[in-house]
N, CA, C and O atoms as a MOPAC input file, in Angstrom:
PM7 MOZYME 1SCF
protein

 N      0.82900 1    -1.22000 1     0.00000 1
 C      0.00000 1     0.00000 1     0.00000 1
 C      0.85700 1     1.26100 1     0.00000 1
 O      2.01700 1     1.29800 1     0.41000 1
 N     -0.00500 1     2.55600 1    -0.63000 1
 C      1.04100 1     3.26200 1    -0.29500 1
 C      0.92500 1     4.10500 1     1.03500 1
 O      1.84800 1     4.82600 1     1.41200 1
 N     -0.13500 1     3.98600 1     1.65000 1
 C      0.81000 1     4.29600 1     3.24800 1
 C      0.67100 1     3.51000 1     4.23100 1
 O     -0.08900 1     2.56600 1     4.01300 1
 N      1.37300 1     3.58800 1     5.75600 1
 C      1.95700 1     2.48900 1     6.24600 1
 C      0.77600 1     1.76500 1     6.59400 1
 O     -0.34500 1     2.24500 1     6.76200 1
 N      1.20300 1     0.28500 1     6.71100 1
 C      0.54200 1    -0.75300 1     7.38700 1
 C      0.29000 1    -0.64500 1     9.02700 1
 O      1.23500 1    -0.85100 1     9.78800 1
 N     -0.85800 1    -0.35600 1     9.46600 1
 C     -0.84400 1    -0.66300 1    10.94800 1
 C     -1.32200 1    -1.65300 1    11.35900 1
 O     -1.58700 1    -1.62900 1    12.56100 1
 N     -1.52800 1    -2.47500 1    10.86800 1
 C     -1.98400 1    -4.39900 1    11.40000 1
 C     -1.62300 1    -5.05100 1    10.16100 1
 O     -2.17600 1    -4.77000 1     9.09700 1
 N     -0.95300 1    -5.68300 1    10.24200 1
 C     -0.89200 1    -7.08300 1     8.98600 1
 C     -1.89200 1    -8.01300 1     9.23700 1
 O     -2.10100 1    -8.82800 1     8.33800 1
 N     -2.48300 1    -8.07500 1    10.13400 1
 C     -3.66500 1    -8.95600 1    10.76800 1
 C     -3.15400 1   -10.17900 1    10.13700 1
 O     -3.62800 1   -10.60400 1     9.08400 1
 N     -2.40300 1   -10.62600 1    10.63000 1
 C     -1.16600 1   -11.86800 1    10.19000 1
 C     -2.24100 1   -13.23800 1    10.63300 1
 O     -2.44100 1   -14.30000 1    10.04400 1
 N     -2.74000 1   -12.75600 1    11.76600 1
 C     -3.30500 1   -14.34100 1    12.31400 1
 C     -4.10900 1   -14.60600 1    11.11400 1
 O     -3.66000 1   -15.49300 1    10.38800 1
 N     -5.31500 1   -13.97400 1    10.70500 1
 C     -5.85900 1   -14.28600 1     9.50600 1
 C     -5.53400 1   -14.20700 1     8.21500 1
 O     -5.91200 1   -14.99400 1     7.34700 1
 N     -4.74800 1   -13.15300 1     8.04300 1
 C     -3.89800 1   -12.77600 1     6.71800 1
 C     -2.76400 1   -14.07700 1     6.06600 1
 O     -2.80400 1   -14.54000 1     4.92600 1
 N     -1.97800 1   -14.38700 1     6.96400 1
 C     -1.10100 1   -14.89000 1     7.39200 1
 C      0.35400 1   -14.16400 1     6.55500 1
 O      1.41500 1   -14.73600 1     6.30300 1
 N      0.09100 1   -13.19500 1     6.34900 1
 C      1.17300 1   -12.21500 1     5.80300 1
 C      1.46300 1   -11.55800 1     6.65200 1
 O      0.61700 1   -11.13000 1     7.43700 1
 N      3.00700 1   -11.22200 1     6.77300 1
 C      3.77000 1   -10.81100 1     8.08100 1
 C      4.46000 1    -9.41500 1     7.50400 1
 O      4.30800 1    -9.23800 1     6.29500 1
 N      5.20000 1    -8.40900 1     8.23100 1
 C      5.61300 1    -7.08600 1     7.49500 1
 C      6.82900 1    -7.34200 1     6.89200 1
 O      7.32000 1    -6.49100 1     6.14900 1
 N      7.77000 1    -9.11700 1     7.25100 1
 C      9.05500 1    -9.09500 1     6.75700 1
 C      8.69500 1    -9.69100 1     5.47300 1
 O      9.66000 1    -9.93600 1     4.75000 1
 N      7.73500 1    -9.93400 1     5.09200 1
 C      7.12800 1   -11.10400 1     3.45400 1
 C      6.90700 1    -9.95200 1     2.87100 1
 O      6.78100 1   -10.01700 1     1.64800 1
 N      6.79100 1    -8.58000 1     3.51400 1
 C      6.37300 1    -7.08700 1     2.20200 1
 C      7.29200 1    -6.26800 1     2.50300 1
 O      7.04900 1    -5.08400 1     2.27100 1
 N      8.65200 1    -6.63100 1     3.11800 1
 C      9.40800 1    -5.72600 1     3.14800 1
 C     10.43100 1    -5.04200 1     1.65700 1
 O     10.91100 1    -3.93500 1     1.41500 1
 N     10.41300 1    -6.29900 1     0.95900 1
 C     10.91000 1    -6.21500 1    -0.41200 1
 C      9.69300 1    -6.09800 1    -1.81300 1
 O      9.76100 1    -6.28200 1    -3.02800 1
 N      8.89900 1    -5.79900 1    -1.10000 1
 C      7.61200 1    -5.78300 1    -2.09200 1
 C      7.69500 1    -4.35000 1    -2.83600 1
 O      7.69600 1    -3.27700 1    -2.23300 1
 N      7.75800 1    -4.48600 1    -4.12400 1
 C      7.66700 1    -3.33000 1    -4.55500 1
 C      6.18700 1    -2.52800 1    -5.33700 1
 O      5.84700 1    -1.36200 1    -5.13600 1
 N      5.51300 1    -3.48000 1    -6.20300 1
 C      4.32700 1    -3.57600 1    -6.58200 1
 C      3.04700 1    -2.43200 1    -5.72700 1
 O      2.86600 1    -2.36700 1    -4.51100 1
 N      2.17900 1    -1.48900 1    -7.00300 1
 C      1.50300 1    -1.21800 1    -5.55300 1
 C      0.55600 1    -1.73300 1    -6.93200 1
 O      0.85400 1    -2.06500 1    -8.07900 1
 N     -0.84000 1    -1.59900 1    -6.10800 1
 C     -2.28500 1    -1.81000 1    -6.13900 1
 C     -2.29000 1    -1.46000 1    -7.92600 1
 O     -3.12300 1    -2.15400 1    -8.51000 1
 N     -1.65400 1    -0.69400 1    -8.66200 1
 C     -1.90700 1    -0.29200 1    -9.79500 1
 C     -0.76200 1    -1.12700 1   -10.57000 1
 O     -1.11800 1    -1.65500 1   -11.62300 1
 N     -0.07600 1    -1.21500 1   -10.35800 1
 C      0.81400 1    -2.48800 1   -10.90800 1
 C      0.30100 1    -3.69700 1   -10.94700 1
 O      0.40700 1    -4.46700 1   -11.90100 1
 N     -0.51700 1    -4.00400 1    -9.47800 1
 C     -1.42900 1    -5.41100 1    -9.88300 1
 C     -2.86400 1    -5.41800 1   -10.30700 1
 O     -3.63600 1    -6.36400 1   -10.15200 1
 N     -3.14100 1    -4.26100 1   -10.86100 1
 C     -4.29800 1    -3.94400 1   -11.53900 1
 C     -4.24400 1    -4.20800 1   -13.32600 1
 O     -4.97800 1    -4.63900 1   -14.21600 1
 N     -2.84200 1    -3.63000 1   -13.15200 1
 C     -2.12900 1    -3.55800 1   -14.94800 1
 C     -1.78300 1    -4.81200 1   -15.21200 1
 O     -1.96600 1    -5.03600 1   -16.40800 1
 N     -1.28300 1    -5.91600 1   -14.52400 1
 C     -1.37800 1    -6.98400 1   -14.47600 1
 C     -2.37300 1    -8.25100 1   -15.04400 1
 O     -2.36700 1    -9.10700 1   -15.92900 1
 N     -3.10800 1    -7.84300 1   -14.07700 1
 C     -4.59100 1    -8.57700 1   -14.09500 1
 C     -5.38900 1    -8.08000 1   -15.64900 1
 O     -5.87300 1    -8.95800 1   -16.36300 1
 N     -5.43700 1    -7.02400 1   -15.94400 1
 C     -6.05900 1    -6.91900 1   -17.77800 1
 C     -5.23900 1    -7.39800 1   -18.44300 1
 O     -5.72700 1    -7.59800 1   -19.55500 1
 N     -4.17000 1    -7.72700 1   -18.39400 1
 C     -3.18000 1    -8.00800 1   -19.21100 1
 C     -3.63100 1    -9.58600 1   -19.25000 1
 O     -3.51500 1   -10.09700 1   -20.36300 1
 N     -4.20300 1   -10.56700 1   -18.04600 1
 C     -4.82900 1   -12.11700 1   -18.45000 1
 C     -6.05700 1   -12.24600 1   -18.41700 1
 O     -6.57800 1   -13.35500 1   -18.53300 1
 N     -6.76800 1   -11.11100 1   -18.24800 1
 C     -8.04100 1   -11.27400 1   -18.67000 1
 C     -9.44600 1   -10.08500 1   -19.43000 1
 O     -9.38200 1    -8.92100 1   -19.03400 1
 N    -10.14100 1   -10.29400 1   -20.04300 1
 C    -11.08600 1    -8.99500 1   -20.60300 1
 C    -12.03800 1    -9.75700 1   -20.15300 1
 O    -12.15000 1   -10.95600 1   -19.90000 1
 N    -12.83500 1    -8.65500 1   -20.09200 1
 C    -14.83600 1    -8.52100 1   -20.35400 1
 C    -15.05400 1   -10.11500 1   -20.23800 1
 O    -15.45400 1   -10.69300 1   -19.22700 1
 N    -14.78100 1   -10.59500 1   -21.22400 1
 C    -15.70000 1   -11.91900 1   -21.60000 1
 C    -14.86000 1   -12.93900 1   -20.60500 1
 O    -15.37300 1   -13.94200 1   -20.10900 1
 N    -13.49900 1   -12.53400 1   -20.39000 1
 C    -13.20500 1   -14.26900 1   -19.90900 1
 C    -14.05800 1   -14.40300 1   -17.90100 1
 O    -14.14600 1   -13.59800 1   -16.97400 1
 N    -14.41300 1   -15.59600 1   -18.06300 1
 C    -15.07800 1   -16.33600 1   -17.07500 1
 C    -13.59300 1   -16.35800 1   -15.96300 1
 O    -12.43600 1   -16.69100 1   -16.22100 1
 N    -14.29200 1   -15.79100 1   -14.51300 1
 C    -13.22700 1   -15.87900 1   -13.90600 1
 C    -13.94300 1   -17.27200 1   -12.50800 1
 O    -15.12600 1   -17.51400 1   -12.26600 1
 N    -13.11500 1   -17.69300 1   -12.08300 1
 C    -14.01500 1   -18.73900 1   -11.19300 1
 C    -12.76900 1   -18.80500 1    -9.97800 1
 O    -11.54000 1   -18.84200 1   -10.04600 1
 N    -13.90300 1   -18.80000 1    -8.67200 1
 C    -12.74100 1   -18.77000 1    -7.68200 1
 C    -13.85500 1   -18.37500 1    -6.24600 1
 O    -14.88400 1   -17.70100 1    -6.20700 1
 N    -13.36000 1   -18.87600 1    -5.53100 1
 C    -14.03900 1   -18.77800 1    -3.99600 1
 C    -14.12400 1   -17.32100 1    -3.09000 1
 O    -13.08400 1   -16.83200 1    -2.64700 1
 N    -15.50800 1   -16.64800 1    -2.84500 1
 C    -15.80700 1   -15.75500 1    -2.36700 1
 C    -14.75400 1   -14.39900 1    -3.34500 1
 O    -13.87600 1   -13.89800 1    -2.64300 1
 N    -14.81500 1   -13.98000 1    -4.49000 1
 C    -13.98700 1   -13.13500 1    -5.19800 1
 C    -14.55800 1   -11.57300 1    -4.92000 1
 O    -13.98500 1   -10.52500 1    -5.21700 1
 N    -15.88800 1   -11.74300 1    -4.24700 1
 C    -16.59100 1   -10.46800 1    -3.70200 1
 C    -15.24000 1    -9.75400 1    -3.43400 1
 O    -14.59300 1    -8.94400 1    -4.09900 1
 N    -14.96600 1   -10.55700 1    -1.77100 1
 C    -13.69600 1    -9.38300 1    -1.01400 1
 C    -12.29600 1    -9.03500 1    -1.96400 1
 O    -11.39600 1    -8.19800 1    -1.89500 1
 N    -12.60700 1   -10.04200 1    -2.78700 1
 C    -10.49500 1   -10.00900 1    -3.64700 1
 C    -11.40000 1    -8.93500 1    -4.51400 1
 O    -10.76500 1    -7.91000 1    -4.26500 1
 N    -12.29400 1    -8.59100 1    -5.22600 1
 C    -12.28900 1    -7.68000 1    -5.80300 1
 C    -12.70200 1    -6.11800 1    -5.53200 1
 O    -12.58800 1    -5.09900 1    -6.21300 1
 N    -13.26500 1    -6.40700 1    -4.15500 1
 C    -12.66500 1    -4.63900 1    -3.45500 1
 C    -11.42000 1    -4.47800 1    -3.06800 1
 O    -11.11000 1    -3.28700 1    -3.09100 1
 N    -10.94900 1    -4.86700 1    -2.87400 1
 C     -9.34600 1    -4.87700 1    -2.65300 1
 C     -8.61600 1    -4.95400 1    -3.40700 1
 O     -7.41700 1    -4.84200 1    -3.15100 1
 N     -9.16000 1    -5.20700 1    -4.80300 1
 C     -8.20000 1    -4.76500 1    -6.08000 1
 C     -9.05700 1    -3.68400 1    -6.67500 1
 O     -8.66700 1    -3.08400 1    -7.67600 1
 N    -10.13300 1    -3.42600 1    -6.14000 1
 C    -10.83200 1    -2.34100 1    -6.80200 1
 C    -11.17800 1    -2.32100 1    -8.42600 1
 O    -11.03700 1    -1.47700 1    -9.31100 1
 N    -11.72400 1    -3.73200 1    -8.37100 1
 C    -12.08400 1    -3.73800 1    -9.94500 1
 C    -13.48200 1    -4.44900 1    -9.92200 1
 O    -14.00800 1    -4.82600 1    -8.87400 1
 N    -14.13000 1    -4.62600 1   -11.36500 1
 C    -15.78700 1    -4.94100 1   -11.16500 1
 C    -15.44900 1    -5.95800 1   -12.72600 1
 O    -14.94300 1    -5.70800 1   -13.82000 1
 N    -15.92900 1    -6.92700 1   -12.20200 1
 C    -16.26400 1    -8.23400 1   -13.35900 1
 C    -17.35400 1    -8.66700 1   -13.41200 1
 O    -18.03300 1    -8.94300 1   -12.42300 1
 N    -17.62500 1    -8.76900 1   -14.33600 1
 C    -19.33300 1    -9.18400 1   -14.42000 1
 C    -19.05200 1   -10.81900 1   -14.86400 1
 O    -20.21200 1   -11.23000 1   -14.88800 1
 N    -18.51500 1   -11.54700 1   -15.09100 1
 C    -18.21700 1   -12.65400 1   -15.60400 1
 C    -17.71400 1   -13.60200 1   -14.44400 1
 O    -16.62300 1   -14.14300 1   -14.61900 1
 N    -18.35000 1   -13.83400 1   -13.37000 1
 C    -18.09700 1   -14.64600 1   -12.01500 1
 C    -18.32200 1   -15.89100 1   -11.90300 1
 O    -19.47300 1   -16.03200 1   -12.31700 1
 N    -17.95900 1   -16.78700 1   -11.62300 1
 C    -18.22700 1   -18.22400 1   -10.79700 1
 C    -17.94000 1   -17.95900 1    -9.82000 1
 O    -16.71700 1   -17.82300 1    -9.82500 1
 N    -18.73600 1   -17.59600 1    -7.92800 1
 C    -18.40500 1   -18.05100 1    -6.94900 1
 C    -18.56900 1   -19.11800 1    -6.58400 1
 O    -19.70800 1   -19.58600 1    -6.58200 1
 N    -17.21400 1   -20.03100 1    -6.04800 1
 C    -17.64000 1   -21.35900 1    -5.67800 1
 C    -18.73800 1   -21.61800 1    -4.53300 1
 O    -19.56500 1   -22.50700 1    -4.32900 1
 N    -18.27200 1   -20.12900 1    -3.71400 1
 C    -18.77800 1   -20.18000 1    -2.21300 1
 C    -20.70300 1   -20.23200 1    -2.40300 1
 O    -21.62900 1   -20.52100 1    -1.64600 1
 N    -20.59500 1   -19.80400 1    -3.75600 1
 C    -23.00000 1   -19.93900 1    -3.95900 1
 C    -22.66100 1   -21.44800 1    -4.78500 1
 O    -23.48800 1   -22.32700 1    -4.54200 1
 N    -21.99000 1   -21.67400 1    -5.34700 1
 C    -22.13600 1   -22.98400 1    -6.55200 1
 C    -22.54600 1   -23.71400 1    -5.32600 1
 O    -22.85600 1   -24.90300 1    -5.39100 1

């Protein structure tokens, strides 16, 4: 992120501050990323993607949640 972390909330996260100490990537780097393997049409499928996609701050209309299947 770009400003500081005040909980890694590690117990649930299980990401710690020394696993992002060399992290360089922010939120828009893994945004530019992510169009780059997928558009509009491709079908994305994957468990509860609600929360992963506020947290990447993007909107897909093309979902499989496993967590309703």
């Amino acid at each position: 992120p770009e400003v500081e972390i005040l909980d890694y909330n590690t117990r649930w996260s299980g990401v710690t501050k020394e696993m992002l100490e060399k992290c360089s990537k922010t939120l828009k780097n893994v945004q530019d990323d992510l169009i780059k393997l997928f558009n509009k049409d491709t079908i994305l499928i994957g468990h509860s993607l609600e929360s992963d996609f506020k947290a990447l701050k993007i909107i897909h209309k093309n979902v499989i949640d496993t967590s309703v299947v």
